[in-house]
C-alpha positions as CSV (number, residue, x, y, z in Angstrom):
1,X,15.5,29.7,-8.4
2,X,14.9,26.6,-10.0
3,X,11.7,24.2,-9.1
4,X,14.3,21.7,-7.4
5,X,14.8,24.5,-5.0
6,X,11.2,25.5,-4.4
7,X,10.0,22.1,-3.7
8,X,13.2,21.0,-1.4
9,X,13.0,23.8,0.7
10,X,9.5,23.6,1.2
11,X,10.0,19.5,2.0
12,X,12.8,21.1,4.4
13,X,10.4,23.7,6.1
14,X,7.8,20.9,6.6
15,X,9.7,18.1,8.3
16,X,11.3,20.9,10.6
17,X,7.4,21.9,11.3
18,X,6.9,18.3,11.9
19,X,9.4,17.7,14.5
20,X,8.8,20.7,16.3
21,X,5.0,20.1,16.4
22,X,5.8,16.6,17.7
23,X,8.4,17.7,20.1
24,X,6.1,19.7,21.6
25,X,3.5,17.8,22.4
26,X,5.6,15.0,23.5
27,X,7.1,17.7,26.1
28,X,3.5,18.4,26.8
29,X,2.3,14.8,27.4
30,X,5.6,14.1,29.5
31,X,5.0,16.5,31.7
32,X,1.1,15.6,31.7
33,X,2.1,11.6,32.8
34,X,4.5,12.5,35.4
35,X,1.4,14.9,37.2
36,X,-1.2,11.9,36.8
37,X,1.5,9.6,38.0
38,X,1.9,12.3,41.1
39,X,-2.0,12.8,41.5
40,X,-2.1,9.3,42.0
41,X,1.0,8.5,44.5
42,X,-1.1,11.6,46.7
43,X,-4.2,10.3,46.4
44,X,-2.9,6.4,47.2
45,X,-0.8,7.9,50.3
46,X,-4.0,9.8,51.5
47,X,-6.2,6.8,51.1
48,X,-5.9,2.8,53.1
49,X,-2.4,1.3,53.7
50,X,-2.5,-2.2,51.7
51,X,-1.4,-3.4,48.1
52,X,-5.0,-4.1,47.2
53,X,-6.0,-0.8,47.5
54,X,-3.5,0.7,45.1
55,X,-4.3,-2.0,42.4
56,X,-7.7,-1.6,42.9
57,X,-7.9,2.3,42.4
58,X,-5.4,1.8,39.2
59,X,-7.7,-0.5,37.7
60,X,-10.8,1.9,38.5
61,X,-8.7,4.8,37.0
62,X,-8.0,2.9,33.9
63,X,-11.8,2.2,33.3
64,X,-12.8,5.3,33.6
65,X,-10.1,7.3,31.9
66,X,-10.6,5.0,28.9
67,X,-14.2,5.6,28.8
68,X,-14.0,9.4,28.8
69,X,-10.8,9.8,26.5
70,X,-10.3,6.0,24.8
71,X,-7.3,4.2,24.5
72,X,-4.1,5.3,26.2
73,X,-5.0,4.4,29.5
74,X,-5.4,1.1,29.7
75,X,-3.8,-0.3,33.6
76,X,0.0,-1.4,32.3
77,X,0.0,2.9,31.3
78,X,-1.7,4.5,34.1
79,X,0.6,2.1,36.0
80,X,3.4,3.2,33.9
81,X,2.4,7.1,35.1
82,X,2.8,6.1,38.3
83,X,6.0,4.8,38.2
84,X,7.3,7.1,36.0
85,X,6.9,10.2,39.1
86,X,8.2,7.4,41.5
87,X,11.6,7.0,39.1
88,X,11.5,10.8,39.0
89,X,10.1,12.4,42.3
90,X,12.1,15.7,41.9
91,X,12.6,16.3,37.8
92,X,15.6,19.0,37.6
93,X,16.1,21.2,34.4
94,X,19.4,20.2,33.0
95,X,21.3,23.1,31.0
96,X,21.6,22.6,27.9
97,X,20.6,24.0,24.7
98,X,18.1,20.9,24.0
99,X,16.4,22.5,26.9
100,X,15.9,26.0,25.2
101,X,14.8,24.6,22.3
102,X,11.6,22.9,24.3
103,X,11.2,26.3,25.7
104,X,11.4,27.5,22.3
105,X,8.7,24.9,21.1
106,X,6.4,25.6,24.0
107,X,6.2,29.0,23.1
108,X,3.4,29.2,21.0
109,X,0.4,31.5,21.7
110,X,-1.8,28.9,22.0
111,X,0.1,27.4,24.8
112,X,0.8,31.2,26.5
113,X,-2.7,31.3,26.8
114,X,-3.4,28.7,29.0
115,X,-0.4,29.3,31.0
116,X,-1.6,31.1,34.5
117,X,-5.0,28.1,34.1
118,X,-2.4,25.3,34.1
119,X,-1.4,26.6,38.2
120,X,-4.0,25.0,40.3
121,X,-5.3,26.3,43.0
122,X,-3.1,24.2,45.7
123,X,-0.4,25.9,44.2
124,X,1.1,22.7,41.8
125,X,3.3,23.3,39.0
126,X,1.7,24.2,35.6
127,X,2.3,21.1,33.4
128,X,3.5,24.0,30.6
129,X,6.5,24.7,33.2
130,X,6.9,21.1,34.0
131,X,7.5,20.0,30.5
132,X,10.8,22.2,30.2
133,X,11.8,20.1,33.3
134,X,11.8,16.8,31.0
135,X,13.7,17.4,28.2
136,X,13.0,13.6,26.3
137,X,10.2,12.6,24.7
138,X,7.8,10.1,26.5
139,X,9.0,6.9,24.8
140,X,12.8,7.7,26.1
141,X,11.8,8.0,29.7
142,X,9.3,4.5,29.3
143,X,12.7,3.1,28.2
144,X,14.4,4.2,31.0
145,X,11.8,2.8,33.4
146,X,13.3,-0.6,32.7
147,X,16.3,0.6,33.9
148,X,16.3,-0.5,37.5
149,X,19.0,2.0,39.2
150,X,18.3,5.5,39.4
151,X,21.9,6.3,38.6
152,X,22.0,4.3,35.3
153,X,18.7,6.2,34.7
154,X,20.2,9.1,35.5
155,X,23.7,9.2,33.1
156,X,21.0,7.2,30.4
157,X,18.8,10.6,30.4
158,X,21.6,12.9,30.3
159,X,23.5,10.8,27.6
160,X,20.6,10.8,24.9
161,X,20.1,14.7,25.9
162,X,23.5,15.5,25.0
163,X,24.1,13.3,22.2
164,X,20.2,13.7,20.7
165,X,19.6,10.2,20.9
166,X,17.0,8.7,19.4
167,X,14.7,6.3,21.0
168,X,16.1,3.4,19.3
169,X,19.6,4.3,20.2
170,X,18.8,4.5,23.4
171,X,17.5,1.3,23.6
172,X,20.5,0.1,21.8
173,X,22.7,1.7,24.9
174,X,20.6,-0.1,27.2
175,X,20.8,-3.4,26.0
176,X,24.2,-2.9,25.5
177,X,25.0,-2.1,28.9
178,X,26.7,1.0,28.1
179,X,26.4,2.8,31.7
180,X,28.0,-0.5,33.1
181,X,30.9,-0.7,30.5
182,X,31.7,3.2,30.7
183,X,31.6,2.7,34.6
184,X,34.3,-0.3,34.3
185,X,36.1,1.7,31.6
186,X,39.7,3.5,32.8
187,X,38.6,5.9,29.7
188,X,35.4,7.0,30.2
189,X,35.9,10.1,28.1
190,X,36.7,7.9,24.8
191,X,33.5,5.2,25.6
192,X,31.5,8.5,26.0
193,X,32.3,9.4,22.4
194,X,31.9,6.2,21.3
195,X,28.8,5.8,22.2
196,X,27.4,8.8,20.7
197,X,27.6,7.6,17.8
198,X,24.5,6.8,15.8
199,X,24.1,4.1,13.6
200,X,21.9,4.3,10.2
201,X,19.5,2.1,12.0
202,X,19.1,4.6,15.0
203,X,17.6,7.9,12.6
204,X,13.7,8.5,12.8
205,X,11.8,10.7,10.2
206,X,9.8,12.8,10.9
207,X,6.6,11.5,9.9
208,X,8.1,8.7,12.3
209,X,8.1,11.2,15.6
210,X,4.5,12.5,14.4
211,X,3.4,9.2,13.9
212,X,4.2,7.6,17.0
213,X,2.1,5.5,18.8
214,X,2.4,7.1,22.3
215,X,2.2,10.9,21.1
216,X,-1.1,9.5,18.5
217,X,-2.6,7.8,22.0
218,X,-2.1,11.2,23.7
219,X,-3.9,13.0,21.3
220,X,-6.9,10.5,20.9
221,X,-5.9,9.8,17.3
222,X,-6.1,6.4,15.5
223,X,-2.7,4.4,15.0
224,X,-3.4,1.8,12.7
225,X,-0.6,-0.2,10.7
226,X,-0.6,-0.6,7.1
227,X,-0.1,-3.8,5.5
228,X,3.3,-2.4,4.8
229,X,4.3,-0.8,8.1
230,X,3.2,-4.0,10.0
231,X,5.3,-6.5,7.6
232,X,8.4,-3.1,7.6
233,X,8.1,-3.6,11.4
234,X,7.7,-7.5,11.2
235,X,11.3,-6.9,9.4
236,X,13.1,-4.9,11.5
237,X,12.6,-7.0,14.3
238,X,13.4,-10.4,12.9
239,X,16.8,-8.5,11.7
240,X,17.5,-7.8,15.1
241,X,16.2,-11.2,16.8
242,X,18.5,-13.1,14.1
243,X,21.4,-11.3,14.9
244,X,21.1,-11.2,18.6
245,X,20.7,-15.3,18.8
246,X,24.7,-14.8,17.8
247,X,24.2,-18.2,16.0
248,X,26.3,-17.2,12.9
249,X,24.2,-15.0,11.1
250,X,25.4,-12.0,9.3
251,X,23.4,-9.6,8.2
252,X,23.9,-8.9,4.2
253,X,20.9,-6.5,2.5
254,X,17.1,-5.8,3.3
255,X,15.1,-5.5,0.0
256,X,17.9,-6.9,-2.2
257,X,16.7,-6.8,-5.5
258,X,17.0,-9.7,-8.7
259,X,15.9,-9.6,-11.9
260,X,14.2,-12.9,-13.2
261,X,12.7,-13.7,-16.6
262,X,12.5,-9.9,-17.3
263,X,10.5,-9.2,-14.0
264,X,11.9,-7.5,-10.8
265,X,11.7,-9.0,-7.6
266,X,13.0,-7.8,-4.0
267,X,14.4,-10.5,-1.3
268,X,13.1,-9.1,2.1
269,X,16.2,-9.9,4.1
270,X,19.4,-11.3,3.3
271,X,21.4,-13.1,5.8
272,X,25.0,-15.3,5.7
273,X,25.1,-17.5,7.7
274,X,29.1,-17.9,9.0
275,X,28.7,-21.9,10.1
276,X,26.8,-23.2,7.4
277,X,28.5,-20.7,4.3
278,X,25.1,-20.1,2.7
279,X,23.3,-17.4,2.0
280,X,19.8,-17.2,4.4
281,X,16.9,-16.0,2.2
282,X,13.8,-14.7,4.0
283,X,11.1,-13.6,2.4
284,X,8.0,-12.7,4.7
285,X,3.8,-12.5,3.8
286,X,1.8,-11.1,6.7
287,X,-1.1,-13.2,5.0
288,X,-1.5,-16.9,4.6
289,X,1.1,-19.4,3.2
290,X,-0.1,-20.6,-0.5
291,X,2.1,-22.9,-2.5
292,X,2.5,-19.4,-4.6
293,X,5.2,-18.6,-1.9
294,X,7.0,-21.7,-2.4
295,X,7.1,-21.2,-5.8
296,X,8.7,-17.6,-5.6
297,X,10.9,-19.0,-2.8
298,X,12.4,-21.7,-5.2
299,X,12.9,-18.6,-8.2
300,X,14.9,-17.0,-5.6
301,X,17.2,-19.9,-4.2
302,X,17.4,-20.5,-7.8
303,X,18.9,-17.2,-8.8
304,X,20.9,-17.0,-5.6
305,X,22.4,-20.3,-6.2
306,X,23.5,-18.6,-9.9
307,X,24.4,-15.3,-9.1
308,X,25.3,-15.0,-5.7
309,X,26.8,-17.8,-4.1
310,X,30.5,-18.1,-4.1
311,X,32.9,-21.2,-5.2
312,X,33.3,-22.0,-2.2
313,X,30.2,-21.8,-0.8
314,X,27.1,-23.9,0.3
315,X,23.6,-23.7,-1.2
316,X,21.2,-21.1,-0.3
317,X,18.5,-21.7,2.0
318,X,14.9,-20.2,1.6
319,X,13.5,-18.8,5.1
320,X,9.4,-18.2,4.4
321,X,7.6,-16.7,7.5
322,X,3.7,-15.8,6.9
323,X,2.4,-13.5,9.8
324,X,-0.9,-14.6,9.3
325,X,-2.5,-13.6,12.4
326,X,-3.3,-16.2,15.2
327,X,-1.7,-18.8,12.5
328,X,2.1,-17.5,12.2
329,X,3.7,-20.0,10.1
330,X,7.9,-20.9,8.9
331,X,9.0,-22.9,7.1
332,X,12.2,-23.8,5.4
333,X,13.3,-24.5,1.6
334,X,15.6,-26.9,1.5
335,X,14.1,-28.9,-1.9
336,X,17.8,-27.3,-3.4
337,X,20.3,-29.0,-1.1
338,X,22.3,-31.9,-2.9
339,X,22.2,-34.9,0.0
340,X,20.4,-35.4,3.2
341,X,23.5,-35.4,5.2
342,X,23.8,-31.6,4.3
343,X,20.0,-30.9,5.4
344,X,20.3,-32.5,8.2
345,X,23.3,-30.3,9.3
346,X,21.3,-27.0,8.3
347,X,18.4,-27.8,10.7
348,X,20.6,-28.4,13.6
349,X,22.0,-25.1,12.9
350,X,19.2,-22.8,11.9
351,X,16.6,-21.5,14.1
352,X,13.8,-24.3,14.3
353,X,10.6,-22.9,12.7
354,X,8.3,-23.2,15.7
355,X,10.7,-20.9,17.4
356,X,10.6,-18.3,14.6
357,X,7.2,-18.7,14.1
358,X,6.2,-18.1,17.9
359,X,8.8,-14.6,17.8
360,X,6.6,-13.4,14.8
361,X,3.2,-14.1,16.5
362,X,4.6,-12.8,19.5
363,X,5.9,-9.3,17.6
364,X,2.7,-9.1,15.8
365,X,0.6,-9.2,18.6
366,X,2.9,-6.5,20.3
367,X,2.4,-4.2,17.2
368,X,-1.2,-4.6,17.1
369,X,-1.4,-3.8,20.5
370,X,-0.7,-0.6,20.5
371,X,-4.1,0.1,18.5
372,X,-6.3,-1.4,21.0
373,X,-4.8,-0.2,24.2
């Protein structure tokens, strides 16, 4: 056997390790949420009939869980336990093989050990038997909490189990409506196929699954973003928020390289924009804007307006978006466009900059959240 060989089947044998190990403790915390959430709906029913009571003993339980086992339970999540048993009072094991592949996972001896402690003594459900009851990871079901009908929850949860959706697929489907247009459909069989098909965007790594932020605040582990993964995240979202304002832009390339002067360079995202026929450069810092940035923007319109603009065919237009934090700035280049009269028409069509720069603040403080809570 050649090195190639050894080397990709041992990459193979650790990402499947990696999944599994991260399946299974997302099965474990799952099932671990819904019997807080429980705990607490008891407890609340037991105790004095008003609203104040309820918040007050969520915002108790959320200082002192966070003092004994940190972040993770701040009150939005032990809130979100809460409503997650409420949304699914009476979990029911659905058959299929995604199923017998948790039981599969859970099967470990370390788990088999601590099997008969998990049944309490008022007779409960051992979490172990209650995570073969929800067959999605965490982040799924907190997805389908914003899904306000039980039914839509429902054919949502049994939809990503049999197609193995990912989270961000099923968060397309949501925001897509797709129970409501498969309900409305006279072929509900071809929309059913349709949509379980994934797009490029959907996939996850694993290092993505072990890395995520819910099953890293489960486990009391540090989730801290990178330079890199903030501004990769930074990214994905503008893509999307771009393409969702449906204002003409067409999404071209992410990380488009040129060549200038000998040097290589990489455009962060690439847009066309269908009104205006130009190319949208975007090139984002997560630092401060320097005239540096201004200077790279211009190499770049500069090239663009060479090499990749058509005939026929406006002028690029530079996009620069510093995530500095508390201080998100955009601004526009558009030092390259031949008359005012064209400008002007660009900035009536383009996102204004205070609007971009408030979505980037407003991502970046979403992202960065996630550490402290």
């Amino acid at each position: 056997m050649e090195y190639g060989g050894l080397i990709g089947g041992i990459g193979e044998l650790l990402e499947a390790a990696r999944r599994n190990a991260a399946r299974a403790v997302n099965a474990l915390m799952t099932a671990t949420y819904w019997e807080i959430g429980r705990r607490i709906v008891e407890f609340e029913q037991r105790g004095k009939k008003r609203a104040e009571y309820g918040e007050e003993l969520l915002q108790r339980l959320a200082q002192d869980l966070t003092a004994r086992f940190g972040r993770g339970f701040s009150y939005p999540n032990v809130n979100k336990f809460r409503q997650f048993y409420l949304a699914f009072p009476a979990p029911g094991i659905l058959s299929t093989p995604s199923i017998e592949s948790i039981h599969t996972i859970l099967s470990t001896p370390s788990i088999e050990s601590q099997r008969k402690k998990g049944q309490t003594s008022s007779g409960e459900l051992a979490v172990r038997d209650l995570a073969a009851r929800f067959p999605l990871p965490w982040s799924h079901y907190v997805r389908l909490l914003s899904t306000k009908s039980a039914e839509a929850r429902r054919f949502y949860e049994t939809e990503a189990l049999r197609g193995g959706w990912s989270v961000r697929q099923l968060d397309r489907q949501i925001g897509s409506q797709f129970y409501e247009r498969t309900a409305l459909s006279r072929n509900k069989s071809a929309m059913l196929r349709k949509g379980s098909l994934a797009s490029a965007e959907d996939s996850i790594s694993a290092d993505e699954e072990v890395r995520d932020p819910l099953v890293l605040e489960f486990l009391g582990l540090k989730d801290e973003y990178s330079e890199t993964e903030l501004e990769q995240a930074l990214l994905r979202h503008l893509e999307n928020f771009l393409l969702e304002l449906g204002g003409g832009f067409a999404f071209v390339g992410r990380q488009r390289r040129l060549r200038i002067g000998g040097e290589w360079y990489r455009v962060d995202l690439l847009f066309f924009h269908r009104k205006l026929r130009c190319l949208v450069i975007i090139d984002l810092k997560v630092g401060k804007f320097t005239h540096a940035d201004a200077g790279q923007m211009h190499l770049y319109l500069n090239y663009a307006r060479e090499h990749w603009t058509q005939a026929d065919e406006n002028p690029p237009v530079g996009l620069i978006l510093c995530a500095e934090k508390d201080d998100a700035i955009a601004k526009y280049a558009l030092e390259g466009l031949p008359n005012k009269v064209l400008a002007r028409e660009y900035k009536l069509a383009l996102p204004a900059e205070k609007r971009l720069a408030a979505e980037i603040e407003k991502t970046r403080e979403l992202l960065e959240r996630r550490t402290r809570t």
